[in-house]
N, CA, C and O atoms as CSV, one atom per row, in Angstrom:
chain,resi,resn,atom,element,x,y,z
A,1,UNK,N,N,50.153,39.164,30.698
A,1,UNK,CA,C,51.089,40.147,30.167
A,1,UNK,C,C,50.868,40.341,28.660
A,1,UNK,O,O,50.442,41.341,28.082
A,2,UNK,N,N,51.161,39.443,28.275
A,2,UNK,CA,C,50.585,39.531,26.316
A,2,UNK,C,C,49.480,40.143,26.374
A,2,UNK,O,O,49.601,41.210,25.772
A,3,UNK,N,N,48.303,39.992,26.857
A,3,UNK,CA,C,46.732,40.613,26.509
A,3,UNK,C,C,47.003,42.077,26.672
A,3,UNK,O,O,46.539,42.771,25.768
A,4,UNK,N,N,47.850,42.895,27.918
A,4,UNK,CA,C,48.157,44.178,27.737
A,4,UNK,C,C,49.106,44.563,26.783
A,4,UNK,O,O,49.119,45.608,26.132
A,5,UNK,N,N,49.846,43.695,26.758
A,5,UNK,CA,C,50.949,43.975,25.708
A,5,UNK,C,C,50.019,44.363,23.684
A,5,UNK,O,O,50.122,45.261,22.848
A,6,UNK,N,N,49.284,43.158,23.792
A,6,UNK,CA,C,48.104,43.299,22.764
A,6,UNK,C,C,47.311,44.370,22.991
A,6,UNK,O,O,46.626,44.485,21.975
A,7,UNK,N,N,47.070,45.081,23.639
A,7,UNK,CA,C,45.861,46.077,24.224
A,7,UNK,C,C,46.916,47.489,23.590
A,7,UNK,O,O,46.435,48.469,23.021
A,8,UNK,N,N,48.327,47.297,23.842
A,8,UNK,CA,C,48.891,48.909,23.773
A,8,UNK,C,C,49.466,48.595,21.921
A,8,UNK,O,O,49.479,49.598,21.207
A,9,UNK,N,N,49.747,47.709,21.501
A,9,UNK,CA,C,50.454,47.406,20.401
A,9,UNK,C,C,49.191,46.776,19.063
A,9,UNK,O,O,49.687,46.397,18.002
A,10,UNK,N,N,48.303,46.740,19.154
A,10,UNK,CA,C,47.000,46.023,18.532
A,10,UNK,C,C,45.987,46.966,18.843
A,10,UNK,O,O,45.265,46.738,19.814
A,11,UNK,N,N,45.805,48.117,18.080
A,11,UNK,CA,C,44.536,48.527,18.592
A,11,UNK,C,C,43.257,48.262,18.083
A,11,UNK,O,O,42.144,48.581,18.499
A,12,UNK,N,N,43.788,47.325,16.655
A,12,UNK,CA,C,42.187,46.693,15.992
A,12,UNK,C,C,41.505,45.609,16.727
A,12,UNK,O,O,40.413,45.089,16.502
A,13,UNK,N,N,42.601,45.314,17.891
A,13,UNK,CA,C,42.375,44.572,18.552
A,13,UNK,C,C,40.799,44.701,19.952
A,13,UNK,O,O,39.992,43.930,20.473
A,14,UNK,N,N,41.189,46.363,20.004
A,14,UNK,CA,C,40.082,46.692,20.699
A,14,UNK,C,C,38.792,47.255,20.126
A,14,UNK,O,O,37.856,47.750,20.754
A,15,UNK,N,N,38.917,47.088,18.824
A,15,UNK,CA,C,37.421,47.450,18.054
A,15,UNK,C,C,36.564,46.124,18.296
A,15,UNK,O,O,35.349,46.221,18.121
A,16,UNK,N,N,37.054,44.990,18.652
A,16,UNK,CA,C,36.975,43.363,18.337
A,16,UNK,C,C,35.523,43.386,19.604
A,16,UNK,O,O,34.413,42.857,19.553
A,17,UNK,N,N,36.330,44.437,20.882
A,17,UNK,CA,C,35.120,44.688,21.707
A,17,UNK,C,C,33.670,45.770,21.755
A,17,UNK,O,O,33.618,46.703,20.953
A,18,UNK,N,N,32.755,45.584,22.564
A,18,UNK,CA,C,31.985,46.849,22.397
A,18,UNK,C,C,31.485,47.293,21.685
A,18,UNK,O,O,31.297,46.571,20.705
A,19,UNK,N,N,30.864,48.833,21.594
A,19,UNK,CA,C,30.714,49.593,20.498
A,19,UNK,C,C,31.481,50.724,20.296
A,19,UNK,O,O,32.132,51.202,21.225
A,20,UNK,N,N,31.477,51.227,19.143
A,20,UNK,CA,C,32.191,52.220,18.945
A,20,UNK,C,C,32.024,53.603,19.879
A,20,UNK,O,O,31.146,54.273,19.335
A,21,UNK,N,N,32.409,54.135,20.801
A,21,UNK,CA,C,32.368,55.913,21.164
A,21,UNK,C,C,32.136,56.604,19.881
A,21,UNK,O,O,32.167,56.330,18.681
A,22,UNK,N,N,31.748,58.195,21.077
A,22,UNK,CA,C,31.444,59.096,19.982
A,22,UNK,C,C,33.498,59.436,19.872
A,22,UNK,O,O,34.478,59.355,20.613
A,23,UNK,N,N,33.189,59.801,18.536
A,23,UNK,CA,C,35.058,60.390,18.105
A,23,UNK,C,C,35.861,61.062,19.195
A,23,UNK,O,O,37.055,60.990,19.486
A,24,UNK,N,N,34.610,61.897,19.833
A,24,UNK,CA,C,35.053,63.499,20.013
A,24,UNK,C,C,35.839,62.369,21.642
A,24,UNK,O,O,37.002,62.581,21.985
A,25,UNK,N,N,35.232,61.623,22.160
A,25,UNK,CA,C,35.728,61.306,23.507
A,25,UNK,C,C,36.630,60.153,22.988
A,25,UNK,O,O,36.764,59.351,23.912
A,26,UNK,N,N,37.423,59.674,21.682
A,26,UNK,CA,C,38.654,58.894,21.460
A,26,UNK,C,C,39.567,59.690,21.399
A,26,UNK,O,O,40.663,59.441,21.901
A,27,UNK,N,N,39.254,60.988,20.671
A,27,UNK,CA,C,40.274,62.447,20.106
A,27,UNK,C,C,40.674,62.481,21.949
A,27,UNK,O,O,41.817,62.378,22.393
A,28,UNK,N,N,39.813,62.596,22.521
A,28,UNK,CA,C,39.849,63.404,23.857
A,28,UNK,C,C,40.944,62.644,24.593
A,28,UNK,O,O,41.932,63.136,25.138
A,29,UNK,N,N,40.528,61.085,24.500
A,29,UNK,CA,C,41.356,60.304,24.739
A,29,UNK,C,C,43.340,60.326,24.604
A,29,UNK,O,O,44.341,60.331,25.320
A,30,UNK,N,N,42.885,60.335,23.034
A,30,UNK,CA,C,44.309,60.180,22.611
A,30,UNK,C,C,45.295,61.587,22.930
A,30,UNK,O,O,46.478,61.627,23.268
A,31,UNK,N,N,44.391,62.629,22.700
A,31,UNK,CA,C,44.812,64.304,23.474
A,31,UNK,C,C,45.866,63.773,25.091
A,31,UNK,O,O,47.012,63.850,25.532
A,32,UNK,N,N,44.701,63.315,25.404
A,32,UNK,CA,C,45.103,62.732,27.149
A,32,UNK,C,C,46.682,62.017,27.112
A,32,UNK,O,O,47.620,62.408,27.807
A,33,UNK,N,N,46.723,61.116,26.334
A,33,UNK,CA,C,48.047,60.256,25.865
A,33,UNK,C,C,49.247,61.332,25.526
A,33,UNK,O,O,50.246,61.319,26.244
A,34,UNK,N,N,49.137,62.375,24.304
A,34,UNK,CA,C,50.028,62.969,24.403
A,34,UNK,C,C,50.193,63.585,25.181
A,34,UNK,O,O,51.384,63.871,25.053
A,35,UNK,N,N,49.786,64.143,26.133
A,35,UNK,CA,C,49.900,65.563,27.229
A,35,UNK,C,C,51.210,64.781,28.151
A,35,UNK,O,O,52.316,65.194,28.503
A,36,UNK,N,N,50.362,63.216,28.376
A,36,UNK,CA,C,51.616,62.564,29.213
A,36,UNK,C,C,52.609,61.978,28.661
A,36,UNK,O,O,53.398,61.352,29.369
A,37,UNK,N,N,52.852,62.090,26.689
A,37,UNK,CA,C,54.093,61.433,26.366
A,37,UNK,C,C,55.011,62.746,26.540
A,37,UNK,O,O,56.224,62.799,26.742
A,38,UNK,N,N,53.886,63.999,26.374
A,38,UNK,CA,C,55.020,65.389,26.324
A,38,UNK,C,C,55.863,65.162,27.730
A,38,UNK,O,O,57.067,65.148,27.989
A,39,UNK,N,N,54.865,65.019,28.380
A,39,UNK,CA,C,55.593,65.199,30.089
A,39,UNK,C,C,56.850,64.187,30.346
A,39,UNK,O,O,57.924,64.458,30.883
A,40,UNK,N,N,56.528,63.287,29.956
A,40,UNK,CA,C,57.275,62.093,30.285
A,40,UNK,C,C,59.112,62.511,29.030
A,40,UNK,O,O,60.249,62.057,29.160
A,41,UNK,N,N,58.659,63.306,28.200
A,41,UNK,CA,C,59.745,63.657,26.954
A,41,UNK,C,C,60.526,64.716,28.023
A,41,UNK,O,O,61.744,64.809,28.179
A,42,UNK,N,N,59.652,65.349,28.589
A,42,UNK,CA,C,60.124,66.603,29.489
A,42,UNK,C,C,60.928,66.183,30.473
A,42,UNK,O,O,61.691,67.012,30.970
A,43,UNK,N,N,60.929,65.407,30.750
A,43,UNK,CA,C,60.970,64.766,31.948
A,43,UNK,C,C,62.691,64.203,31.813
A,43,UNK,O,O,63.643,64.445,32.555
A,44,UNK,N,N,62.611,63.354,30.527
A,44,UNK,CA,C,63.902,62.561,30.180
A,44,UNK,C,C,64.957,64.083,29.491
A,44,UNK,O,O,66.166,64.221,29.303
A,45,UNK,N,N,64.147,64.701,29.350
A,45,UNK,CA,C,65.497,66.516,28.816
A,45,UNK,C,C,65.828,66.767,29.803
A,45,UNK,O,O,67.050,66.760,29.951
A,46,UNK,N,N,64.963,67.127,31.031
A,46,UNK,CA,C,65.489,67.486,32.013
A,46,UNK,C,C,66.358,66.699,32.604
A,46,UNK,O,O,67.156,67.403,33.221
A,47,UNK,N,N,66.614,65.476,32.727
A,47,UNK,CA,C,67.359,64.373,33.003
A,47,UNK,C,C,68.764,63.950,32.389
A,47,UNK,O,O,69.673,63.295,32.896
A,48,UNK,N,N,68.618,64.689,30.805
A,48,UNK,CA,C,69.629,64.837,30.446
A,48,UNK,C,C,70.469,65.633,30.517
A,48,UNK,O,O,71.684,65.481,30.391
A,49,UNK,N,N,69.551,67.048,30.839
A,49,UNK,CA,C,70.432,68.040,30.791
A,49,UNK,C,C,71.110,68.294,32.027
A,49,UNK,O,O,72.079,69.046,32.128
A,50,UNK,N,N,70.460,67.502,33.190
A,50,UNK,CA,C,71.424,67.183,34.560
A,50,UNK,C,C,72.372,66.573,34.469
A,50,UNK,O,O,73.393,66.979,35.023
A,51,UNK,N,N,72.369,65.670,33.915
A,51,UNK,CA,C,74.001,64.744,33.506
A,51,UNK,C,C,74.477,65.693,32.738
A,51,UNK,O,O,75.326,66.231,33.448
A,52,UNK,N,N,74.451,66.426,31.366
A,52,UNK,CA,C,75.060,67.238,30.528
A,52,UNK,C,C,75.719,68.422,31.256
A,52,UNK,O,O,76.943,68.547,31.295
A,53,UNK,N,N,74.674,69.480,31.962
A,53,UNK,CA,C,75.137,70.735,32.105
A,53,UNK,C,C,74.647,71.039,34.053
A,53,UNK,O,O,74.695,72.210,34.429
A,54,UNK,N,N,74.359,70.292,34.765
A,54,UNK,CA,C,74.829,70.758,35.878
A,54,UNK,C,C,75.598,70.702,36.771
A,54,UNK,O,O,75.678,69.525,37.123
A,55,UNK,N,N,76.316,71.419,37.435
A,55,UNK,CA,C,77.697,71.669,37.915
A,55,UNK,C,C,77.917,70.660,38.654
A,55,UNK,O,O,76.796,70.343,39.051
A,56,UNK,N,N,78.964,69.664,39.266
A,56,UNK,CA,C,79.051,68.829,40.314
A,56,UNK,C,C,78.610,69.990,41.649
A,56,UNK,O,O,78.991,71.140,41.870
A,57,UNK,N,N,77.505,68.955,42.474
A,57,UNK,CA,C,76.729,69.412,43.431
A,57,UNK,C,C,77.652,69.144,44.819
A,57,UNK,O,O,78.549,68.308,44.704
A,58,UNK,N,N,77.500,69.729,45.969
A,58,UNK,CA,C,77.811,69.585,46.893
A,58,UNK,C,C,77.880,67.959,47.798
A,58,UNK,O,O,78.707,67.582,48.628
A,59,UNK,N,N,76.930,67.404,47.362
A,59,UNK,CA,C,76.644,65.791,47.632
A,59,UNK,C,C,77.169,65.196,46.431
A,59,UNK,O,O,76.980,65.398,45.231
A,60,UNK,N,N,77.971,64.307,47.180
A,60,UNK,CA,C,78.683,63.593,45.756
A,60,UNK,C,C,77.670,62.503,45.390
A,60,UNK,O,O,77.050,61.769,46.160
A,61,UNK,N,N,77.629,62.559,43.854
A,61,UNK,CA,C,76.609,62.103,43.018
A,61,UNK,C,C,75.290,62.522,43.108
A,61,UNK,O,O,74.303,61.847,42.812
A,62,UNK,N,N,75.306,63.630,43.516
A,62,UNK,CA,C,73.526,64.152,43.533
A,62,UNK,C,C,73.198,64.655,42.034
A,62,UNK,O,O,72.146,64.750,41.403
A,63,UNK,N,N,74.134,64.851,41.826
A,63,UNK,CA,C,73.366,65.541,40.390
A,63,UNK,C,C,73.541,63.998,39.276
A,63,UNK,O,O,72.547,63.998,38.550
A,64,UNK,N,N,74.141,63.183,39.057
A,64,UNK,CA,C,73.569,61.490,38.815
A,64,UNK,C,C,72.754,60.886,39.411
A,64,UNK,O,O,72.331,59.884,38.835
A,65,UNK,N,N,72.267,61.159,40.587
A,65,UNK,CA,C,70.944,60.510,41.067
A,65,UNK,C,C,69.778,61.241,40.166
A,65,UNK,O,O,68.883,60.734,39.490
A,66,UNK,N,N,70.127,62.665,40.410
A,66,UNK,CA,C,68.696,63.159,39.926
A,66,UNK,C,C,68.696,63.276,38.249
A,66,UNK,O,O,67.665,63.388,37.585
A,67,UNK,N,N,69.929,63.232,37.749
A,67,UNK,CA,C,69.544,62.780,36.186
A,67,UNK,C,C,68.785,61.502,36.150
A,67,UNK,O,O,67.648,61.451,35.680
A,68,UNK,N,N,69.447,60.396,36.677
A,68,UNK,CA,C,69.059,59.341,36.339
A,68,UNK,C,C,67.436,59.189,36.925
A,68,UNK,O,O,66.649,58.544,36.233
A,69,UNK,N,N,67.032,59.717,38.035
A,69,UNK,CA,C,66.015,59.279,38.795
A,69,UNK,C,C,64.962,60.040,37.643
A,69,UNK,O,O,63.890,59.473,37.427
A,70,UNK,N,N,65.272,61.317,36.912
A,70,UNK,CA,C,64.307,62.197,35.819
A,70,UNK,C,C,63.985,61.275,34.841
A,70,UNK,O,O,62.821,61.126,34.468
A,71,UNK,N,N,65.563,60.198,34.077
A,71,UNK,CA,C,64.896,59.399,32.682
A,71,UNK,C,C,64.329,58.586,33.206
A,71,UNK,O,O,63.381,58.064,32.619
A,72,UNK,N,N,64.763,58.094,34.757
A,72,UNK,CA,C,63.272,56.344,35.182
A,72,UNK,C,C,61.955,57.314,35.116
A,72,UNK,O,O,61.079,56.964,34.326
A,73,UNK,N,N,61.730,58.574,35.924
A,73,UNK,CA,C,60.645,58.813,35.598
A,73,UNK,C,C,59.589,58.881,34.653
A,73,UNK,O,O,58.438,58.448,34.715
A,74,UNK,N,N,60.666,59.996,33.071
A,74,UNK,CA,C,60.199,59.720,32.639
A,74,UNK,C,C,60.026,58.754,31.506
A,74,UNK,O,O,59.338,58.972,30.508
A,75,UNK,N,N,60.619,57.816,31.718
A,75,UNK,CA,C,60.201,56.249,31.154
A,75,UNK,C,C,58.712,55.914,31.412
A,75,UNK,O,O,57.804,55.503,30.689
A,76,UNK,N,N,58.826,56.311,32.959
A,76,UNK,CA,C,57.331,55.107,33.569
A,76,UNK,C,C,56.426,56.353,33.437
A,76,UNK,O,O,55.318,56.096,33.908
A,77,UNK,N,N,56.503,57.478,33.011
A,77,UNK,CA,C,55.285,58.230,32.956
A,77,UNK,C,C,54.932,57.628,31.217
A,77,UNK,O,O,53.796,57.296,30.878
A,78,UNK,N,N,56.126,57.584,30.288
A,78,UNK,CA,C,55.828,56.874,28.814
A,78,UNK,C,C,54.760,56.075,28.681
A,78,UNK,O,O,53.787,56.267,27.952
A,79,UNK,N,N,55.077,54.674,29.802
A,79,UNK,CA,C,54.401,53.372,29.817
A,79,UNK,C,C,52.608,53.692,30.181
A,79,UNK,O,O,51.507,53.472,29.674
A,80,UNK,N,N,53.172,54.310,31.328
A,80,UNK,CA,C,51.878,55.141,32.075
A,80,UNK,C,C,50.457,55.648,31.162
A,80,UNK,O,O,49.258,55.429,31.335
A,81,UNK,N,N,51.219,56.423,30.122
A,81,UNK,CA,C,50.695,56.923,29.353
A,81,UNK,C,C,49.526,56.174,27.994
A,81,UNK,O,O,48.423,56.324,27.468
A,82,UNK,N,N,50.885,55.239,27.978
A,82,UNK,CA,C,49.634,54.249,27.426
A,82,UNK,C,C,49.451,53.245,27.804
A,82,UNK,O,O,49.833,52.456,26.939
A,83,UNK,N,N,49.049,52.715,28.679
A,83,UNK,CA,C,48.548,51.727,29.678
A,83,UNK,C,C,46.879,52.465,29.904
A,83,UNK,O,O,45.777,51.923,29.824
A,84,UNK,N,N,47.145,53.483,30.121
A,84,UNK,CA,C,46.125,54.400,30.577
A,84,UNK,C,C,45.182,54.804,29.182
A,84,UNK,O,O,43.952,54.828,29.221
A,85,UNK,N,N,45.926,55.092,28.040
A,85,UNK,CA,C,45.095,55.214,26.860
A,85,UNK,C,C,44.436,54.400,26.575
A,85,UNK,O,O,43.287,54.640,26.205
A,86,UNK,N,N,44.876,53.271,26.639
A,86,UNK,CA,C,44.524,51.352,26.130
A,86,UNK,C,C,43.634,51.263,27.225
A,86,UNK,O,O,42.603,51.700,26.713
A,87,UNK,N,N,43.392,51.021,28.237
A,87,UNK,CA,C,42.390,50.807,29.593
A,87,UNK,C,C,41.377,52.073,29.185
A,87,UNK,O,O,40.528,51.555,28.459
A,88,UNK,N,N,41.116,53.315,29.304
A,88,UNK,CA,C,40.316,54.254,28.817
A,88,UNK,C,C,39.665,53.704,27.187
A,88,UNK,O,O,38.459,53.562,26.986
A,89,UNK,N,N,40.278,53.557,26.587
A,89,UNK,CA,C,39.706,53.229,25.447
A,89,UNK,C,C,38.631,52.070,25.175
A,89,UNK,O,O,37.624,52.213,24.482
A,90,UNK,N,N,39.025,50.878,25.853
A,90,UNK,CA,C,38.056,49.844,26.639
A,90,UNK,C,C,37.168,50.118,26.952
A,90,UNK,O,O,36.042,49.780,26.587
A,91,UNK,N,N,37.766,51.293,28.254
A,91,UNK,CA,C,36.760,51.670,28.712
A,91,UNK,C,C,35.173,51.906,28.218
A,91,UNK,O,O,34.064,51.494,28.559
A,92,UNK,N,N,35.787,52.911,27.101
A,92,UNK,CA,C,34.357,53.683,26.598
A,92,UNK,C,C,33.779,52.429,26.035
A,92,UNK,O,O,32.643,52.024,26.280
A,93,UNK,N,N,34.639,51.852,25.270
A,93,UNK,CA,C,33.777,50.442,24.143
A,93,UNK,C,C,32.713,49.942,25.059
A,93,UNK,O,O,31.535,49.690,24.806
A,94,UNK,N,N,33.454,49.843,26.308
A,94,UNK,CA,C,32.382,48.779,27.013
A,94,UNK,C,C,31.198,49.498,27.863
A,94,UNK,O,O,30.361,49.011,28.622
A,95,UNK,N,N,31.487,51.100,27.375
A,95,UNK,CA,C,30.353,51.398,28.553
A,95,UNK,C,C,30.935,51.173,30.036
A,95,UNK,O,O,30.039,50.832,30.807
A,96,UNK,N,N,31.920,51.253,30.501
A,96,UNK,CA,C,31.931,50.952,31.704
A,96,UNK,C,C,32.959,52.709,32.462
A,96,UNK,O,O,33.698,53.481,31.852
A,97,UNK,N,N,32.600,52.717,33.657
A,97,UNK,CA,C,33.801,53.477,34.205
A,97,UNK,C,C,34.842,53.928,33.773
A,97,UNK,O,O,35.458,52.905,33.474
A,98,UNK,N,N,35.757,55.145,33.422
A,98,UNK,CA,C,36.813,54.832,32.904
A,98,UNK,C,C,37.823,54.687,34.197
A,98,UNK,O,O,37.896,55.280,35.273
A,99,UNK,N,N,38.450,53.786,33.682
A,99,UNK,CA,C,39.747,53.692,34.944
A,99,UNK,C,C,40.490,54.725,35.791
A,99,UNK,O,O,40.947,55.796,35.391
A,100,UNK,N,N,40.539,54.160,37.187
A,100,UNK,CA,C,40.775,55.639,37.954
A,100,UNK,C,C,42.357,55.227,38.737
A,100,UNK,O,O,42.667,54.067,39.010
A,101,UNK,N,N,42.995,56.102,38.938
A,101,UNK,CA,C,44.410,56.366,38.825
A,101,UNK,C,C,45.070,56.994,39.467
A,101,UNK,O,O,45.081,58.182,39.147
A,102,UNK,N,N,45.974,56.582,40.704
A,102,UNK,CA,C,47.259,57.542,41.906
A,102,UNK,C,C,48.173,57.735,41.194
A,102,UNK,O,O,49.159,58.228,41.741
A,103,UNK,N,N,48.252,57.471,39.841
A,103,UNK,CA,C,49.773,57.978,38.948
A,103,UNK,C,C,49.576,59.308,39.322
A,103,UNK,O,O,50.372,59.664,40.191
A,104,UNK,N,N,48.632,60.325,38.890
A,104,UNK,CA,C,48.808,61.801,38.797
A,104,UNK,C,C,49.391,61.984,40.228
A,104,UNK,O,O,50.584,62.269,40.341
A,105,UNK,N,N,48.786,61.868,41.068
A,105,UNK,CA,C,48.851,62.116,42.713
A,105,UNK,C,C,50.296,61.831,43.142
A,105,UNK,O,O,50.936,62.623,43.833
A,106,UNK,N,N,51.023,60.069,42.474
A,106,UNK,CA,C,51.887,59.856,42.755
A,106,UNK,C,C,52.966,61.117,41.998
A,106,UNK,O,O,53.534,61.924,42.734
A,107,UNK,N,N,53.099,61.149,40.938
A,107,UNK,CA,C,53.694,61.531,39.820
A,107,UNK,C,C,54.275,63.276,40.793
A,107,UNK,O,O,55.453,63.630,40.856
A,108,UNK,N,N,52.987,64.129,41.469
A,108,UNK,CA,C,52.999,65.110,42.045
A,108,UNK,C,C,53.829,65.252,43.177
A,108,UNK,O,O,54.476,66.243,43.516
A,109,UNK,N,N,53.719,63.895,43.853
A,109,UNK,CA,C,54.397,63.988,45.156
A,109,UNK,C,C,56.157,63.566,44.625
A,109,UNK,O,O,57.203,63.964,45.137
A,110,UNK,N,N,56.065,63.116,44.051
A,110,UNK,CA,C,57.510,62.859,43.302
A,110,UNK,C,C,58.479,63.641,42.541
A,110,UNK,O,O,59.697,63.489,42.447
A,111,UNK,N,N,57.508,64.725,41.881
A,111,UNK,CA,C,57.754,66.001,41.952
A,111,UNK,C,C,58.588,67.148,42.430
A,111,UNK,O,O,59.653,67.726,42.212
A,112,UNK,N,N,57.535,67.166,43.197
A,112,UNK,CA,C,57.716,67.672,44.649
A,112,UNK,C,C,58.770,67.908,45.499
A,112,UNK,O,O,59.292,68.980,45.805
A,113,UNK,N,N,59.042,66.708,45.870
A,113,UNK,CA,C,59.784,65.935,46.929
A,113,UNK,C,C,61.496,66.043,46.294
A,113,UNK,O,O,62.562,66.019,46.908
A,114,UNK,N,N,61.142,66.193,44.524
A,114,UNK,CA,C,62.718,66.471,43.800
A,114,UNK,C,C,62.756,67.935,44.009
A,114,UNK,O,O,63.738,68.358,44.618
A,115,UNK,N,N,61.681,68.959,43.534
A,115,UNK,CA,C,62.332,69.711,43.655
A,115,UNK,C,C,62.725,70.381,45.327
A,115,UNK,O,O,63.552,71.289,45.408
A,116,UNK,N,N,62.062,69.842,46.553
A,116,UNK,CA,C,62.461,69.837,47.807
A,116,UNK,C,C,63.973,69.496,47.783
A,116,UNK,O,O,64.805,70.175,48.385
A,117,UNK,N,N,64.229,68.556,47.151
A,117,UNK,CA,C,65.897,68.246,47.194
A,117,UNK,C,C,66.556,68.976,46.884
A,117,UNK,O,O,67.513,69.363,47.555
A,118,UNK,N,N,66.106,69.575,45.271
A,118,UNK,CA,C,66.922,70.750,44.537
A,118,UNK,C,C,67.214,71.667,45.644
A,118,UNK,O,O,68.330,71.837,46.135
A,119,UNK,N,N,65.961,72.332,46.051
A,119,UNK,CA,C,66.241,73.182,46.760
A,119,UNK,C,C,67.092,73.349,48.151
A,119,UNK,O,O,67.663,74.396,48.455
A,120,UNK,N,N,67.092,72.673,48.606
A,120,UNK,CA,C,67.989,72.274,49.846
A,120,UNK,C,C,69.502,72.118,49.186
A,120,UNK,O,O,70.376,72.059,50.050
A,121,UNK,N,N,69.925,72.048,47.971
A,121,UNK,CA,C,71.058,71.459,47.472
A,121,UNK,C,C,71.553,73.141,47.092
A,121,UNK,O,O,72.648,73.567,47.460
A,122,UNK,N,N,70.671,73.893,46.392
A,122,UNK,CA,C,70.774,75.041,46.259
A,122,UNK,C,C,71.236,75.462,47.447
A,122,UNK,O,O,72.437,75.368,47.701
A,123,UNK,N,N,70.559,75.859,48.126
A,123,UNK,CA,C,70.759,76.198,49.883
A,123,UNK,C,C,72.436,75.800,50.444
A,123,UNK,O,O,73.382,76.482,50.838
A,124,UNK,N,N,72.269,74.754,50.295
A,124,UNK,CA,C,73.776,74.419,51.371
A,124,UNK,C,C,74.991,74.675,50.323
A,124,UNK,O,O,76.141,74.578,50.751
A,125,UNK,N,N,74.738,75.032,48.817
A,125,UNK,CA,C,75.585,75.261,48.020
A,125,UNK,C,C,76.044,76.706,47.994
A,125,UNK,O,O,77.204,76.980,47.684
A,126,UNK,N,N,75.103,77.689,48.334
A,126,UNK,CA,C,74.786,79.436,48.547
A,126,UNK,C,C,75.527,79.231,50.042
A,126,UNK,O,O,76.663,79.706,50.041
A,127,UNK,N,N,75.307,78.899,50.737
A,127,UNK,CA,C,75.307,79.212,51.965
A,127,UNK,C,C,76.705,77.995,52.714
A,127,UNK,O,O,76.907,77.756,53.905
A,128,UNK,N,N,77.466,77.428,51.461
A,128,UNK,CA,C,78.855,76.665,52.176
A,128,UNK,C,C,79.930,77.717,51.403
A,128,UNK,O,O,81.143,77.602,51.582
């Protein structure tokens, strides 16, 4: 646990390995990191703004499940984010593979599957 914990919080820590990459694929890297801290920021607004401003839903506590279930998300897309920067970054030092990953895949079906709920909640709300 410490060595990852060192890996996301120490990054002189990972010059210590390898050789250096070219810039353009660390930039590319760290690009990669924000795209998923934006998402994961997106993620916890939308989460708030379900607890803040949407109407009590037809299912009691649906609209507190799905706030709350938006900030766990995006919490673990946060972590995600750099877990994944720190492992990629290795990566290149060492010349090896960069690390391959069902977060996106998961992340999609999870998605998904909320706004399947929304919508059905919509539905029996139009139509009671």
């Amino acid at each position: 646990m410490y060595a990852v914990l060192r890996q996301w919080f120490d990054p002189e820590s990972a010059h210590t390995e390898g050789t250096t990459p070219d810039y353009r694929f660390s930039l590319a890297n760290e690009r990669t990191f924000l795209a998923w801290i934006r998402t994961g920021l997106a993620l916890i607004a939308g989460g708030l703004a379900c607890a803040q401003f949407l109407p009590p839903l037809p299912i009691a506590k649906l609209r507190e499940v799905i706030a709350v279930s938006l900030l766990v998300l995006g919490g673990l897309v946060a972590l995600r984010a750099v877990d994944h920067w720190a492992r990629a970054e290795r990566a290149m030092r060492l010349g090896v593979d960069l690390p391959r990953s069902r977060f996106p895949a998961l992340l999609a079906i999870v998605v998904a599957l909320g706004a399947l709920v929304l919508v059905i909640t919509v539905l029996v709300r139009v139509f009671s």
